[in-house]
C-alpha positions in Angstrom: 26.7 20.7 -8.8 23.8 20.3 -11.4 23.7 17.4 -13.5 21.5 15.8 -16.2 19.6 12.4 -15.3 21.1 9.4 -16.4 18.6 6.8 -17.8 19.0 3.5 -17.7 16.9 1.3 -19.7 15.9 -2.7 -18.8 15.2 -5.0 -21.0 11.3 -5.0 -21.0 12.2 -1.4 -22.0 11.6 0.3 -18.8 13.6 3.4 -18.2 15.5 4.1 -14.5 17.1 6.8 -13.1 20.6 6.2 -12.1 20.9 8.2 -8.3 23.3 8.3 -6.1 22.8 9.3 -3.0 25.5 10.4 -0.1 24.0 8.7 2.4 21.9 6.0 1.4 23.6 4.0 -1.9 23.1 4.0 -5.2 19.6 3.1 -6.9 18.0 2.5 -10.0 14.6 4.7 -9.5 11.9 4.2 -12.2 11.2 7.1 -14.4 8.5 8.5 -15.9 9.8 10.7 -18.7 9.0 13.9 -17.0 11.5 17.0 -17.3 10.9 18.0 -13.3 11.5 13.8 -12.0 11.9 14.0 -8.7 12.9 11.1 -6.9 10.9 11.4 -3.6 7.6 11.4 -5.5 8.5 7.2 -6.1 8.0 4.9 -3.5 10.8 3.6 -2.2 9.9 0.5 -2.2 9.8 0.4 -6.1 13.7 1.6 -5.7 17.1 -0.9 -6.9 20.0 -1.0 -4.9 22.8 -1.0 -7.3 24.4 -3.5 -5.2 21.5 -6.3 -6.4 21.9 -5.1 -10.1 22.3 -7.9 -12.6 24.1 -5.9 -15.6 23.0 -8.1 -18.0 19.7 -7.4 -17.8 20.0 -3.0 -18.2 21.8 -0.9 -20.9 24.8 -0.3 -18.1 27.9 -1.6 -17.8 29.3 -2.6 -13.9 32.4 -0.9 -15.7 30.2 2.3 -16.9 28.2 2.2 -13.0 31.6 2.1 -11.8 33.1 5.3 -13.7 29.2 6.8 -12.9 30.1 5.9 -9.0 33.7 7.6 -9.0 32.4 10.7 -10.7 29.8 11.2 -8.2 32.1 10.4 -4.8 34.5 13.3 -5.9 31.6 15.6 -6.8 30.4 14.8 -2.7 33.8 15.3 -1.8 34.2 18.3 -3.4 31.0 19.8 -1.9 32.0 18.4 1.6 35.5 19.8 1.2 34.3 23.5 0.2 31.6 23.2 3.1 34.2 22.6 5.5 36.4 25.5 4.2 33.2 27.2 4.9 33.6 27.1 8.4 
């Protein structure tokens, strides 16, 4: 299942990938504009937890996370699902 980044932007104007993650959480991950990102060239330790995320302060809604967060647990269970049919 492809599907396009989506940026989040603070207030200072700094842009974040929104990544989620099926073992692990969900993270804001800074971005740097490039068309190839990949998260595992950012340290980790630069990474957001989701779960720390003040709202106010990023162009997000917890609402708009929240619809973000459903989408991507029944894309996982749809992978998991057609994996185990695999077998």
């Amino acid at each position: 299942m492809a599907r396009k980044h989506k940026i989040v932007t603070n207030k200072q104007g700094e842009q974040f990938v929104l990544q989620s993650f099926v073992v692990g959480g969900n993270y804001l991950i800074p971005y740097d504009g490039s068309k190839y990102w990949e998260h595992h060239f950012v340290p980790k330790h630069t990474w957001i937890p989701l779960s720390v995320v003040n709202f106010d302060n990023f162009d997000i809604s917890k609402a708009e996370y929240e619809q973000f967060k459903a989408m991507c647990e029944q894309g996982q269970k749809q992978a998991l699902d057609k994996f185990h049919a695999s077998f």
